[in-house]
Biopython code that builds the backbone (N, CA, C, O; Angstrom):
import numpy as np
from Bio.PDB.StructureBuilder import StructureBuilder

atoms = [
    (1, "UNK", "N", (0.798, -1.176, 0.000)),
    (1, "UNK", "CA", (0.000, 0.000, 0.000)),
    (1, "UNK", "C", (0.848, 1.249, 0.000)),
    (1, "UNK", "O", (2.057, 1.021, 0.039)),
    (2, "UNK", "N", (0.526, 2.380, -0.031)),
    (2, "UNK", "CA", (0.579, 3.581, -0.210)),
    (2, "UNK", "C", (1.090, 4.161, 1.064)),
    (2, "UNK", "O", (0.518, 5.218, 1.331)),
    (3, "UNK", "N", (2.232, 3.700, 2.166)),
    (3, "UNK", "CA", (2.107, 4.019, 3.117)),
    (3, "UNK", "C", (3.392, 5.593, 3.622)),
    (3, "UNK", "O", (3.787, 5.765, 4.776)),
    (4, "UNK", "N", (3.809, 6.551, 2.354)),
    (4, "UNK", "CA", (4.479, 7.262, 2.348)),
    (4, "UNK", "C", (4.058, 8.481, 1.799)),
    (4, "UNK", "O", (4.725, 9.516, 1.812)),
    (5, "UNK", "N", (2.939, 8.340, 1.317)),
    (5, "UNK", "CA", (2.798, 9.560, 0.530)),
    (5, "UNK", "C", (2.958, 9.691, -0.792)),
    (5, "UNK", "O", (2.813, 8.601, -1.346)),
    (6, "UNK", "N", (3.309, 10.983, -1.885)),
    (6, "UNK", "CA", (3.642, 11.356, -2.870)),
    (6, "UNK", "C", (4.400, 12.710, -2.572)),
    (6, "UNK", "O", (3.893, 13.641, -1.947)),
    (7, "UNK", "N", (5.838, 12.702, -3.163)),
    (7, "UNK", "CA", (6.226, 13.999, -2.780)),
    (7, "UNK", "C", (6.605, 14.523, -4.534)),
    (7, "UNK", "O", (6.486, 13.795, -5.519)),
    (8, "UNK", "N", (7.143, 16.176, -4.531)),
    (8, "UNK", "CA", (7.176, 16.171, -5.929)),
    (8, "UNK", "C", (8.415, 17.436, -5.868)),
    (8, "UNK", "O", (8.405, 18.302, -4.994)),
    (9, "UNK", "N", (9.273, 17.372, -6.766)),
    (9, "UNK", "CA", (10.492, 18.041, -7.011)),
    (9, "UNK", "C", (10.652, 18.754, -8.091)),
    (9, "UNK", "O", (10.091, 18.215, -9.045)),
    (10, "UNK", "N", (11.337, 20.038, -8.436)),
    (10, "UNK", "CA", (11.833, 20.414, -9.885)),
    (10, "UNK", "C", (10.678, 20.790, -10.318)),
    (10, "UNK", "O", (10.446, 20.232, -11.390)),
    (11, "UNK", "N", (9.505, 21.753, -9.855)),
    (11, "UNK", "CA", (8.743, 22.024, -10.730)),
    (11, "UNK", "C", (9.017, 23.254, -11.531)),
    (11, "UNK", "O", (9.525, 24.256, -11.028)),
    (12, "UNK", "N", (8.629, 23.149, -12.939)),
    (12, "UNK", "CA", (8.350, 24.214, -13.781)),
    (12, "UNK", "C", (7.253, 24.528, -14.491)),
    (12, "UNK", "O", (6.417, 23.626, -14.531)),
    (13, "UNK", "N", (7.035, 25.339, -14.961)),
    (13, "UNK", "CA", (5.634, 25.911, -15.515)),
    (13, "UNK", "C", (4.702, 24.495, -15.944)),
    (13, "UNK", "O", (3.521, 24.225, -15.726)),
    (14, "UNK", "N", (5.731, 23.777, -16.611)),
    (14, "UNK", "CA", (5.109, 22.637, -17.506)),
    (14, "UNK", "C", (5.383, 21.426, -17.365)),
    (14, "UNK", "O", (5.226, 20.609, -18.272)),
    (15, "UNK", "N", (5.975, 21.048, -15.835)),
    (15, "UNK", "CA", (6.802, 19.695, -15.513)),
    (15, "UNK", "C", (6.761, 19.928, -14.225)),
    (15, "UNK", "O", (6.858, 21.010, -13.646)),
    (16, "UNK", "N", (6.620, 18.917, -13.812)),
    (16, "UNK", "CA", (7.223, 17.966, -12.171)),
    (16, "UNK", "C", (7.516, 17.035, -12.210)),
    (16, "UNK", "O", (7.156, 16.350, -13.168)),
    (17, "UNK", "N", (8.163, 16.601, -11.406)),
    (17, "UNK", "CA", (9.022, 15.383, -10.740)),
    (17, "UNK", "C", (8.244, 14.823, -9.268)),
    (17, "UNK", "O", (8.431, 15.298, -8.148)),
    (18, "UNK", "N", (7.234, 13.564, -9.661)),
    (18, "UNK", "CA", (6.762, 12.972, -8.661)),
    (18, "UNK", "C", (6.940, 11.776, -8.179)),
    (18, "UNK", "O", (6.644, 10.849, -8.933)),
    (19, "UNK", "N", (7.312, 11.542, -7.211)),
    (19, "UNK", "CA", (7.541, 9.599, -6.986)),
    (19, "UNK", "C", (7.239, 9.348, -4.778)),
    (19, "UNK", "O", (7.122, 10.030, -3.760)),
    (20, "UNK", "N", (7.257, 8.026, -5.196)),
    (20, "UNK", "CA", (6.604, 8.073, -3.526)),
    (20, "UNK", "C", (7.066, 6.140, -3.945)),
    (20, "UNK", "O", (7.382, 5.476, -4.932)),
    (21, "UNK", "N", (6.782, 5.897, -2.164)),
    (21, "UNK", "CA", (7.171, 4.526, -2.544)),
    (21, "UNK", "C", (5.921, 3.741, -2.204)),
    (21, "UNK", "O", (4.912, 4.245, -1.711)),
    (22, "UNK", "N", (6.082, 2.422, -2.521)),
    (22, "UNK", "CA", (4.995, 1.622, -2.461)),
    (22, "UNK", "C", (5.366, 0.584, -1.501)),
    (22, "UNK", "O", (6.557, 0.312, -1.343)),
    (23, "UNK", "N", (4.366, -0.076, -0.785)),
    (23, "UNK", "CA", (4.774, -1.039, 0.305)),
    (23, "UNK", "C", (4.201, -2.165, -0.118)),
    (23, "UNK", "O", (2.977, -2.150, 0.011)),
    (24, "UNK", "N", (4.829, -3.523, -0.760)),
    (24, "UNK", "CA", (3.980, -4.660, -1.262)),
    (24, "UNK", "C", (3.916, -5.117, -0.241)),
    (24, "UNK", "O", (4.412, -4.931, 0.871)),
    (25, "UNK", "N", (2.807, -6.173, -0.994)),
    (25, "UNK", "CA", (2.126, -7.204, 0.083)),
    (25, "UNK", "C", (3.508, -8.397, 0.273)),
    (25, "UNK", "O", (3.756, -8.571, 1.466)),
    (26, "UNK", "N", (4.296, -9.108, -0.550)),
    (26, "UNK", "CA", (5.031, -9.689, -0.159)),
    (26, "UNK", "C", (6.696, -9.296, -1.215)),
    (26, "UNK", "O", (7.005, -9.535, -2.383)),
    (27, "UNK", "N", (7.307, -8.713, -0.232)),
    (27, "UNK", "CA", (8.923, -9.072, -0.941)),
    (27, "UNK", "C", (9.274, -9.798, -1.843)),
    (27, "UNK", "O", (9.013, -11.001, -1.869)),
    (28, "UNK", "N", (9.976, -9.133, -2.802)),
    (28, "UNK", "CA", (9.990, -9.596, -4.146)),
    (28, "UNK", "C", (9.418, -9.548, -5.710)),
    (28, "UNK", "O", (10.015, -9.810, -6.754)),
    (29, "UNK", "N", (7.919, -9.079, -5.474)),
    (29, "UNK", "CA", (7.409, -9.269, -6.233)),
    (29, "UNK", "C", (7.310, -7.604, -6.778)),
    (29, "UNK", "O", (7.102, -6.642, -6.040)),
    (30, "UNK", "N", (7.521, -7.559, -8.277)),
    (30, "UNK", "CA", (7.522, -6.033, -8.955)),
    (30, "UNK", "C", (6.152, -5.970, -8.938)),
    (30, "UNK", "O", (5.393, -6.939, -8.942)),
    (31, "UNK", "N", (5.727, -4.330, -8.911)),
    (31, "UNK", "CA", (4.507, -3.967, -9.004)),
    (31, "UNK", "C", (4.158, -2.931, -10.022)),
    (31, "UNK", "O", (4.900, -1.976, -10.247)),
    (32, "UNK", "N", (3.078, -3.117, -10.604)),
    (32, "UNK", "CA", (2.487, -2.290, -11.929)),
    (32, "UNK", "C", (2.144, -0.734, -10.819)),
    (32, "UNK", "O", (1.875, -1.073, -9.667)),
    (33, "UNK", "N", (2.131, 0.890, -11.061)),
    (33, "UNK", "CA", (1.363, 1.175, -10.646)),
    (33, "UNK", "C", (0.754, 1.976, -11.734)),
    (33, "UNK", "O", (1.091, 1.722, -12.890)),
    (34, "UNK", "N", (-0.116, 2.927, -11.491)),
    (34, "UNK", "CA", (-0.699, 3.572, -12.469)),
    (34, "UNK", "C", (-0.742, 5.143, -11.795)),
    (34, "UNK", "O", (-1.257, 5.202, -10.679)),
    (35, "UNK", "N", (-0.337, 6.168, -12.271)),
    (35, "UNK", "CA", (-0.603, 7.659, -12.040)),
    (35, "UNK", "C", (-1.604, 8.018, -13.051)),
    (35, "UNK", "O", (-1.377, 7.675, -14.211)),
    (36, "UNK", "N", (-2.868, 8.774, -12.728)),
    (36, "UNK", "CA", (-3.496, 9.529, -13.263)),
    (36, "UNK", "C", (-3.615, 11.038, -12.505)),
    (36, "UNK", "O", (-3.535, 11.296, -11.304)),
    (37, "UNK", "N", (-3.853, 12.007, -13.747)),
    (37, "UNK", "CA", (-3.364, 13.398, -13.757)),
    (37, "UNK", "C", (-4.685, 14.081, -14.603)),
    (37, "UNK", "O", (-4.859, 13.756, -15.778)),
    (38, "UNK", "N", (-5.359, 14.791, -14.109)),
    (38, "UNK", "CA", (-6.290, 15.415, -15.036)),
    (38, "UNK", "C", (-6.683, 16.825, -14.454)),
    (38, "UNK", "O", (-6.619, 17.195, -13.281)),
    (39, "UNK", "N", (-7.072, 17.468, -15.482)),
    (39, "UNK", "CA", (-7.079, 19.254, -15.209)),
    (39, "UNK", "C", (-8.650, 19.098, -14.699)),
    (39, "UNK", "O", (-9.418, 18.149, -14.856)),
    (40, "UNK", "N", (-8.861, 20.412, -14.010)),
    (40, "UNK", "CA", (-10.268, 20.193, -13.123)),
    (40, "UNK", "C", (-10.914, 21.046, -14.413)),
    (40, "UNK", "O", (-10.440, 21.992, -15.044)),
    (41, "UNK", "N", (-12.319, 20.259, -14.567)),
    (41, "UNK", "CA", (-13.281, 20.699, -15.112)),
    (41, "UNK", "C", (-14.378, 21.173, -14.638)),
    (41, "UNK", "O", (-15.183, 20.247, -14.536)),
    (42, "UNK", "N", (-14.791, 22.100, -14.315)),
    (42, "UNK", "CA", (-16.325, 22.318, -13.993)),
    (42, "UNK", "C", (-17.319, 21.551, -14.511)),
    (42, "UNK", "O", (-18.214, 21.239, -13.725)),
    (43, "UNK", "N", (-17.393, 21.167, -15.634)),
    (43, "UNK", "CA", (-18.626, 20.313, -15.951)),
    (43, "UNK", "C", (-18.344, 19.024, -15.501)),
    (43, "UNK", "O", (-19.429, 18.474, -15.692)),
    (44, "UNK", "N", (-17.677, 18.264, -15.077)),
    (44, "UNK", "CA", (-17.054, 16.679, -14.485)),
    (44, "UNK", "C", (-17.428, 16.883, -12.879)),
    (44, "UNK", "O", (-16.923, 17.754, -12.172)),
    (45, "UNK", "N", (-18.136, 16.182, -12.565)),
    (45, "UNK", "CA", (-18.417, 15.957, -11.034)),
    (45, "UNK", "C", (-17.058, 15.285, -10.480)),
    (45, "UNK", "O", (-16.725, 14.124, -10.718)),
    (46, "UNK", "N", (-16.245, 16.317, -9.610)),
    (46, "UNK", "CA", (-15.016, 16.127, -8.473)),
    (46, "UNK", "C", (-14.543, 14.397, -8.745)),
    (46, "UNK", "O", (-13.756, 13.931, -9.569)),
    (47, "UNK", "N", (-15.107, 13.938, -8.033)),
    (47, "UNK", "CA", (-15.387, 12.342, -8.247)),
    (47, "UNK", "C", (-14.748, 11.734, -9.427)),
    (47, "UNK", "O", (-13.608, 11.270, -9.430)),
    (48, "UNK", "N", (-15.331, 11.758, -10.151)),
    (48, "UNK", "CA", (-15.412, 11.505, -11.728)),
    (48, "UNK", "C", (-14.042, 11.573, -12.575)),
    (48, "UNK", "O", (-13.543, 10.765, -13.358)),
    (49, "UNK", "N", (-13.491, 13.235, -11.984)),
    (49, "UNK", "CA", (-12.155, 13.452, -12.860)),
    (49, "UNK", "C", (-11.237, 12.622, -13.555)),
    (49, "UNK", "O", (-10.796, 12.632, -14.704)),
    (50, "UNK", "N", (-10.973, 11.531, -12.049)),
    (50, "UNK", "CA", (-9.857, 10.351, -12.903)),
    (50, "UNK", "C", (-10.303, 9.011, -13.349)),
    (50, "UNK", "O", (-9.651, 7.982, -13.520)),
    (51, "UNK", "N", (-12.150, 9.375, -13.566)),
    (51, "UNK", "CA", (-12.455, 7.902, -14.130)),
    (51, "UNK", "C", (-12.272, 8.014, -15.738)),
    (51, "UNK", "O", (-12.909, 8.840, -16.392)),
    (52, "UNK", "N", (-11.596, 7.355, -16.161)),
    (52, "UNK", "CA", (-11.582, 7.673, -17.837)),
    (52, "UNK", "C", (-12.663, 7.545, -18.246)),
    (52, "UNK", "O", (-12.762, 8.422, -19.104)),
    (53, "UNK", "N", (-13.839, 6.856, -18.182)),
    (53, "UNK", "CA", (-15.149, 6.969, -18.812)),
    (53, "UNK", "C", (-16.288, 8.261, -18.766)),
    (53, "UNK", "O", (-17.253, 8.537, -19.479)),
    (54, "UNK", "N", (-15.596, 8.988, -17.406)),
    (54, "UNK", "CA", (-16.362, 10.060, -17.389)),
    (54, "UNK", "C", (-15.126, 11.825, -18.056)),
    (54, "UNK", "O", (-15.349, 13.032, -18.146)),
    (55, "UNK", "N", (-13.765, 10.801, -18.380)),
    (55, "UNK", "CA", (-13.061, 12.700, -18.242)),
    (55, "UNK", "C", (-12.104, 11.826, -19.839)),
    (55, "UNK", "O", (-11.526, 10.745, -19.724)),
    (56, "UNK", "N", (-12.137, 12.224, -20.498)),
    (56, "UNK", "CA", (-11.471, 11.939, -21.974)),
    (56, "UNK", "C", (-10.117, 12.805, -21.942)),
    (56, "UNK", "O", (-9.439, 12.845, -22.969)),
    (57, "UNK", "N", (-9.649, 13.593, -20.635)),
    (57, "UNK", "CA", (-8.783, 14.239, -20.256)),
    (57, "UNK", "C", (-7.809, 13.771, -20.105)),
    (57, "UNK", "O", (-6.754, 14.177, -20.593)),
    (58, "UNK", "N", (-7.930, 12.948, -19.495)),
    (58, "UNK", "CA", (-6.282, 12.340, -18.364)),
    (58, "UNK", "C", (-5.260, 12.060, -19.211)),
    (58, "UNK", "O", (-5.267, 11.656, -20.373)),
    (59, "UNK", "N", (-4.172, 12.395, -18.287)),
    (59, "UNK", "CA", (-2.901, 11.941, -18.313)),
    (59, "UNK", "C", (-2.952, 10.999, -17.478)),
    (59, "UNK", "O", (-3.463, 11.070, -16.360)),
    (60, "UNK", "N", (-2.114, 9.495, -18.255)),
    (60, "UNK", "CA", (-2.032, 8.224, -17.437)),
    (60, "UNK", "C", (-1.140, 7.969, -17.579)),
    (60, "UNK", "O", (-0.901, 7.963, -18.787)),
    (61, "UNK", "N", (0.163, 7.538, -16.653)),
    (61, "UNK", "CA", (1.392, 7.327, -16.544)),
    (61, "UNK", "C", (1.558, 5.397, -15.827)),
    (61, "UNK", "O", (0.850, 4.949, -14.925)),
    (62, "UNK", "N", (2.259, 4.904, -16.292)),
    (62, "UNK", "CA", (1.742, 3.448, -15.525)),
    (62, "UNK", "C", (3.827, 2.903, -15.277)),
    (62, "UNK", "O", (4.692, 2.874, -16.152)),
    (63, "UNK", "N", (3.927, 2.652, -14.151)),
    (63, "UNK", "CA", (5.078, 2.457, -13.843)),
    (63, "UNK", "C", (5.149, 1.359, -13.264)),
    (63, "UNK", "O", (4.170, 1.018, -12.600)),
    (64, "UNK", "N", (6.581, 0.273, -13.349)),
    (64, "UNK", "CA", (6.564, -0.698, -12.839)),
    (64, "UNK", "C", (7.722, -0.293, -12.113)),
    (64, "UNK", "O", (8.583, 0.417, -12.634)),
    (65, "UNK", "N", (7.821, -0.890, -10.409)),
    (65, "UNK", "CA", (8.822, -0.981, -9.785)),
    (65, "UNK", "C", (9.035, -2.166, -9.087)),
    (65, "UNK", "O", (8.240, -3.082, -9.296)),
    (66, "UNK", "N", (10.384, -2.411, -7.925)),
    (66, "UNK", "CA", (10.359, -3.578, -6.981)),
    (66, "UNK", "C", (11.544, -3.225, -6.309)),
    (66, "UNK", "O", (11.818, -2.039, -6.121)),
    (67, "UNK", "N", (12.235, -4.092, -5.949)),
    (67, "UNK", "CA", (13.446, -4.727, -5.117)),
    (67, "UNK", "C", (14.519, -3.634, -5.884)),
    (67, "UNK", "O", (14.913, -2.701, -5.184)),
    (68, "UNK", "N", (14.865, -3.690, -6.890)),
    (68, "UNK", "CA", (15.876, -2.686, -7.418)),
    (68, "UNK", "C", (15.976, -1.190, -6.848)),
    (68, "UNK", "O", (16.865, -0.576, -6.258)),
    (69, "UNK", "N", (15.113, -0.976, -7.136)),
    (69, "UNK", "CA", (14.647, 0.238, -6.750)),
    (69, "UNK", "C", (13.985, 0.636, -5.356)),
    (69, "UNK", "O", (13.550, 1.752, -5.072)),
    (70, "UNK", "N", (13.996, -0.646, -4.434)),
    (70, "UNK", "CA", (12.900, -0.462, -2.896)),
    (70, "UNK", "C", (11.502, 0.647, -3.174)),
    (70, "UNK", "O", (10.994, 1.651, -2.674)),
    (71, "UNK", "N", (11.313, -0.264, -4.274)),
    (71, "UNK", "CA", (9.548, 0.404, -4.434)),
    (71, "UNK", "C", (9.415, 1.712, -4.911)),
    (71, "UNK", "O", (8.328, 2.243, -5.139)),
    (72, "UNK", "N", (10.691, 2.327, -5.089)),
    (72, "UNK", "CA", (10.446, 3.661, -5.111)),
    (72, "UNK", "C", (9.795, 3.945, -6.668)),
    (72, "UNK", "O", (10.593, 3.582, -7.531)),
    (73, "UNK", "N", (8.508, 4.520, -7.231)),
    (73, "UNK", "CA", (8.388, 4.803, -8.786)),
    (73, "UNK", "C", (8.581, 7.229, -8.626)),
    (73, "UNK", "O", (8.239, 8.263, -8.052)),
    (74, "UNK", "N", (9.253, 6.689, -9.511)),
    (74, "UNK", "CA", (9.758, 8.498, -10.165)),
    (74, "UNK", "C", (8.824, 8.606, -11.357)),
    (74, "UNK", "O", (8.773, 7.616, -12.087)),
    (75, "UNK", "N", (8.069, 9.671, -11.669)),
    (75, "UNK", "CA", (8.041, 10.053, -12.913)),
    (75, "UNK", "C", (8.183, 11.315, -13.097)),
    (75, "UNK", "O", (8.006, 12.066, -12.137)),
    (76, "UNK", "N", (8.655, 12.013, -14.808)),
    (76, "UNK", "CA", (8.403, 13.357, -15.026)),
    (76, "UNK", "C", (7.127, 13.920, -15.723)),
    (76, "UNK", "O", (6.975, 14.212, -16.909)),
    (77, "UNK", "N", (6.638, 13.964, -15.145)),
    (77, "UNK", "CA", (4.997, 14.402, -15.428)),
    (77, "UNK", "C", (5.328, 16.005, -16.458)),
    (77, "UNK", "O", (5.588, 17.082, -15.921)),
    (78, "UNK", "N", (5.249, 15.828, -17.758)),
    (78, "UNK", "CA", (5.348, 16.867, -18.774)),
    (78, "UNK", "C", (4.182, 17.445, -19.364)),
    (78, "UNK", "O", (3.317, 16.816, -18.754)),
    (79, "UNK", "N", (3.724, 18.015, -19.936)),
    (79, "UNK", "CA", (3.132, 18.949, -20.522)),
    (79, "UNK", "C", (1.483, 19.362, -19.595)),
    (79, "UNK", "O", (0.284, 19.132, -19.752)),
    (80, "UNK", "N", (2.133, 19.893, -18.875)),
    (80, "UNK", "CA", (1.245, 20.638, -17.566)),
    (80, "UNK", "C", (0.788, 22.135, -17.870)),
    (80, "UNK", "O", (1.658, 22.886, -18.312)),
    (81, "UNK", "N", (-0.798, 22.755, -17.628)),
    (81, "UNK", "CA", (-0.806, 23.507, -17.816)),
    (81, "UNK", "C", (-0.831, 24.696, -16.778)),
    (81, "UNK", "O", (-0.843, 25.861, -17.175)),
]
sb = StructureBuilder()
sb.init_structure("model")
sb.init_model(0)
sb.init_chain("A")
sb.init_seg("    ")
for serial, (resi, resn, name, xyz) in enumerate(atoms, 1):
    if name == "N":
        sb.init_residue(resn, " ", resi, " ")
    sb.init_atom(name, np.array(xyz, "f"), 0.0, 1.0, " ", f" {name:<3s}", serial, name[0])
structure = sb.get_structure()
């Protein structure tokens, strides 16, 4: 699980640097995760934003990590408005 947070570095107008670590259920095993990113819409009910069926918006970033890395996933999240 999710037991660290998300922290984020290096921002510029149109980029950040986000990564946080992940805590698996058992040692060893790499994990898929998925980042979604979407601009707030007024017409999209709060909720809704990062369901892709309701927001044709998103940015989806999908990262695999594990043991190499101690869970940690980085990404550079680009073209931000």
């Amino acid at each position: 699980g999710f037991y660290h947070g998300v922290a984020s570095g290096d921002p510029l107008t149109d980029r950040v640097i986000l990564w946080t670590r992940y805590t698996p259920v058992s040692s060893g095993d790499s994990v898929n995760l998925e980042l979604r990113i979407a601009e707030v819409d007024p017409d999209i009910p709060i909720d809704s934003h990062l369901d892709p069926d309701a927001n044709g918006n998103i940015m989806i970033a999908r990262i695999e990590t594990g043991t190499s890395s101690d869970y940690v996933a980085k990404v550079d999240v680009l073209g931000l408005k």
